[in-house]
PyMOL CGO cylinders between C-alpha atoms (Angstrom):
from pymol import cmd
from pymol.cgo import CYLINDER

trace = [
    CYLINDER, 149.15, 79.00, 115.49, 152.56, 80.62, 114.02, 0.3, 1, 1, 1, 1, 1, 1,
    CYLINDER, 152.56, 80.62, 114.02, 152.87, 80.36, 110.38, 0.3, 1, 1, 1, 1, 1, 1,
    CYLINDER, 152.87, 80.36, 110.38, 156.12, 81.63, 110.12, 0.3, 1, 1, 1, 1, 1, 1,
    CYLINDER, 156.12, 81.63, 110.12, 158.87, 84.10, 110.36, 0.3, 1, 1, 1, 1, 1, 1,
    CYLINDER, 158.87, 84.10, 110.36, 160.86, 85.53, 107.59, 0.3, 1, 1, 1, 1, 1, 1,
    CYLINDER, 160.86, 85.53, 107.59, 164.72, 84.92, 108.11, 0.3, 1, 1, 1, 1, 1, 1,
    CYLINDER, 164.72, 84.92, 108.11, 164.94, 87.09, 105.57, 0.3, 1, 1, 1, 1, 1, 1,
    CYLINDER, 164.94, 87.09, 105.57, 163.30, 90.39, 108.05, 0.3, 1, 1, 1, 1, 1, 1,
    CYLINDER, 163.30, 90.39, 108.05, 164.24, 88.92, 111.38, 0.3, 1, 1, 1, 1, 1, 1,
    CYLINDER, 164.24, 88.92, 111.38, 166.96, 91.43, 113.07, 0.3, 1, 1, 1, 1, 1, 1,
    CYLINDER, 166.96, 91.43, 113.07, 168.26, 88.76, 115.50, 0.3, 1, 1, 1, 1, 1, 1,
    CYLINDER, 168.26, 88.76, 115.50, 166.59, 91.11, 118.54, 0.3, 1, 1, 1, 1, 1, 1,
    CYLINDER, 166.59, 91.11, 118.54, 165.06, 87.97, 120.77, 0.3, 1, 1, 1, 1, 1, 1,
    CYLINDER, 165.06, 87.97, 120.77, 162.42, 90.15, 121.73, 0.3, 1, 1, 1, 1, 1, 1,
    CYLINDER, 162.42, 90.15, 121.73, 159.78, 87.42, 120.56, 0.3, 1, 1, 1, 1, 1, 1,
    CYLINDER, 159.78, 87.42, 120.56, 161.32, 84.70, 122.47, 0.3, 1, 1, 1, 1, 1, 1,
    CYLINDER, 161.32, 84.70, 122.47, 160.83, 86.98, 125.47, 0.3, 1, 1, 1, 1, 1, 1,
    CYLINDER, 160.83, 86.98, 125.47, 157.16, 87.52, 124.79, 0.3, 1, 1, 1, 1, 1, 1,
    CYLINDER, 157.16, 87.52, 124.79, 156.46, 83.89, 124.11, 0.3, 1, 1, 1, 1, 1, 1,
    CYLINDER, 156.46, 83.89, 124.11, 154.64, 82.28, 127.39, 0.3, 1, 1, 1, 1, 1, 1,
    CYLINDER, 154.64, 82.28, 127.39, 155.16, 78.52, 125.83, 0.3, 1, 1, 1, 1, 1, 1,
    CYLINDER, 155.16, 78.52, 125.83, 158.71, 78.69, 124.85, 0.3, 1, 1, 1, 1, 1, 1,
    CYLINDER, 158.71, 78.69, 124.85, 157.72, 78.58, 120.99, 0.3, 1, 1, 1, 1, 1, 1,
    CYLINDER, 157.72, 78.58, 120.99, 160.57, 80.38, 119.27, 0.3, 1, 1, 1, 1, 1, 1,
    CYLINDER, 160.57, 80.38, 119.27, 163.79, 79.82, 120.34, 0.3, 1, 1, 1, 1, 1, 1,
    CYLINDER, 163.79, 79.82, 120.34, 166.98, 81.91, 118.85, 0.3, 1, 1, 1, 1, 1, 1,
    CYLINDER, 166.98, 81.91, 118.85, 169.33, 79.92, 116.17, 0.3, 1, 1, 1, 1, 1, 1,
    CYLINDER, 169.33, 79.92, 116.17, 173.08, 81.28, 115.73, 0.3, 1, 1, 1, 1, 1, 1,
    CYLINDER, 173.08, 81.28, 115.73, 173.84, 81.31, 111.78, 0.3, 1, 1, 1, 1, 1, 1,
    CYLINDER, 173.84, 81.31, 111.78, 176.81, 82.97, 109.63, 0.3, 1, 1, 1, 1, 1, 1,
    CYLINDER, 176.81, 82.97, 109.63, 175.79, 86.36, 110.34, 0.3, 1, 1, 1, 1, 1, 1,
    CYLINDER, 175.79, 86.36, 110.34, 174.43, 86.14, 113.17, 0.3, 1, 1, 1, 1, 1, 1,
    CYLINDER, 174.43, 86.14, 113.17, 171.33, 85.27, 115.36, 0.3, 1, 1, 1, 1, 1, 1,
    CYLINDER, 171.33, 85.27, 115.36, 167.84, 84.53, 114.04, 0.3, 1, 1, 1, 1, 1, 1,
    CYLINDER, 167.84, 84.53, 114.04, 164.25, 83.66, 115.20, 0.3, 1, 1, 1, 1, 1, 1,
    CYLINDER, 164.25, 83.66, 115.20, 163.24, 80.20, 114.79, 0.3, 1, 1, 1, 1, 1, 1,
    CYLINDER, 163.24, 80.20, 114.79, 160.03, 77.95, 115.55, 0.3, 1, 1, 1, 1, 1, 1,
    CYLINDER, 160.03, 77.95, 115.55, 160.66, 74.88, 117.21, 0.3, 1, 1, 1, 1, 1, 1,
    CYLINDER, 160.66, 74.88, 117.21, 157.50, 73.99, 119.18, 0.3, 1, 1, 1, 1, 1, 1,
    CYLINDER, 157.50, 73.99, 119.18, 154.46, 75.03, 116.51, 0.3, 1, 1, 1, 1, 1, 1,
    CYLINDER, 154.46, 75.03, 116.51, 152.45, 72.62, 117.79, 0.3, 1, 1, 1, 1, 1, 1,
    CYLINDER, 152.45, 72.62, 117.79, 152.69, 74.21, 121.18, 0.3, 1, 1, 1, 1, 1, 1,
    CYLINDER, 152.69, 74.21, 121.18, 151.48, 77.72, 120.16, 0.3, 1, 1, 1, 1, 1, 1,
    CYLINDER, 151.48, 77.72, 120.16, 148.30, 78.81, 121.85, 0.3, 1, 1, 1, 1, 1, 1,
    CYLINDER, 148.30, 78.81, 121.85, 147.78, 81.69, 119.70, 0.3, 1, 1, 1, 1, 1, 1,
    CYLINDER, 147.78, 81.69, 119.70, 148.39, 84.63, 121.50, 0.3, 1, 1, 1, 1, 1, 1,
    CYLINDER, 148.39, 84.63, 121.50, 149.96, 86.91, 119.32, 0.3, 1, 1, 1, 1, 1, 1,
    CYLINDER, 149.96, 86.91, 119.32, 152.49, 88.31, 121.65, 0.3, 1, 1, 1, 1, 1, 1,
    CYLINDER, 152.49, 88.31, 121.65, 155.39, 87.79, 119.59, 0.3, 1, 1, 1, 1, 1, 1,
    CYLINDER, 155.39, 87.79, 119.59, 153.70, 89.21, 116.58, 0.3, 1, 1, 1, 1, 1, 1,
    CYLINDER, 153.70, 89.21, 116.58, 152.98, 92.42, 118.09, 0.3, 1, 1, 1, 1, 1, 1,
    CYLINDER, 152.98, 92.42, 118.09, 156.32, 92.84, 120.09, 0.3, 1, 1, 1, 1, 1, 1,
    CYLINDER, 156.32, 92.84, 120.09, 158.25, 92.19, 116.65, 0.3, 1, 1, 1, 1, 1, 1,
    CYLINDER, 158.25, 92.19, 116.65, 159.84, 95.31, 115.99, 0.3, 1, 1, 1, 1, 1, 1,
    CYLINDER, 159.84, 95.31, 115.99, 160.05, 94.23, 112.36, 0.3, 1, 1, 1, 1, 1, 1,
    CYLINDER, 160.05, 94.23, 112.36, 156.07, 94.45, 110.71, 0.3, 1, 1, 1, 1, 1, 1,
    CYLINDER, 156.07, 94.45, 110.71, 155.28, 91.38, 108.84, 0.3, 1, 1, 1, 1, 1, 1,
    CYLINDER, 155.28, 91.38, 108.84, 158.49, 89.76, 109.84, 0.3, 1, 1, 1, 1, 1, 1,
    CYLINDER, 158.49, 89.76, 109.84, 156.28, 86.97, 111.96, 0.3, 1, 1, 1, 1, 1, 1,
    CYLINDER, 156.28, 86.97, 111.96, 152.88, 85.91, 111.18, 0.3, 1, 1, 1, 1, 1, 1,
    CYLINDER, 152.88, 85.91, 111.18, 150.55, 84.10, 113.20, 0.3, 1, 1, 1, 1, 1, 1,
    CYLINDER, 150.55, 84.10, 113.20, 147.11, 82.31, 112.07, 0.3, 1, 1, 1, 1, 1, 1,
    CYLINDER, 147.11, 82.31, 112.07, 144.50, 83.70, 114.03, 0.3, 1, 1, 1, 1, 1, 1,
    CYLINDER, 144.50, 83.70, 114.03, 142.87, 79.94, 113.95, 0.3, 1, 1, 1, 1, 1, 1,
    CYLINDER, 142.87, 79.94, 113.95, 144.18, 77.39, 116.09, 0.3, 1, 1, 1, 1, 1, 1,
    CYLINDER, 144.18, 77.39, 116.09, 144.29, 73.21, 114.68, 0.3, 1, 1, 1, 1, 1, 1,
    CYLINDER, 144.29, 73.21, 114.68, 140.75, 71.32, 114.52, 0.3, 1, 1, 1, 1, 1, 1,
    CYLINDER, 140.75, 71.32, 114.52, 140.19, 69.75, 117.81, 0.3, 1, 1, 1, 1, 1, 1,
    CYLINDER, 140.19, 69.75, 117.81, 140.23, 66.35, 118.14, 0.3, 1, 1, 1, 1, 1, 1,
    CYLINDER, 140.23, 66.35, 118.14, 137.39, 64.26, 119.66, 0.3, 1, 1, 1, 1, 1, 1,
    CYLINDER, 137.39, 64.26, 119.66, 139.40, 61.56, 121.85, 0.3, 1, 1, 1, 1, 1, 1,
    CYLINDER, 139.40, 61.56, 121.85, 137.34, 57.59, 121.85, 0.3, 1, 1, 1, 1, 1, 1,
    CYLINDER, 137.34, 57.59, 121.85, 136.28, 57.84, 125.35, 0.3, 1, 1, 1, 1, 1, 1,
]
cmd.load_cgo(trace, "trace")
């Protein structure tokens, strides 16, 4: 699941909106600009694409374990 990404490193480039299959990130307009946000963490699968397309290193960090699953009642 995404942890996070760093406001701080992000560049404002979208390119890990583009590489997110479940619409997880979406961009934010601030002050100075444009930067990476999570909206949806709930809905990440995992898949590291954004991560590895970031052209920033360590600007976006993803858990490489995904939330306990949860045994439904029936």
């Amino acid at each position: 699941m995404i942890e996070y990404i760093k406001a701080e490193a992000c560049v404002g480039c979208g390119v890990c909106v583009r590489n997110c299959p479940l619409d997880v990130i979406r961009m934010k307009k601030t002050e100075s600009g444009r930067i990476a946000e999570i909206r949806y963490r709930e809905d990440c699968m995992s898949c590291f694409n954004c991560e590895f397309a970031c052209p920033e290193e360590g600007a976006i960090y993803v858990s490489p374990k995904r939330s306990d699953w949860v045994q439904l009642p029936w």
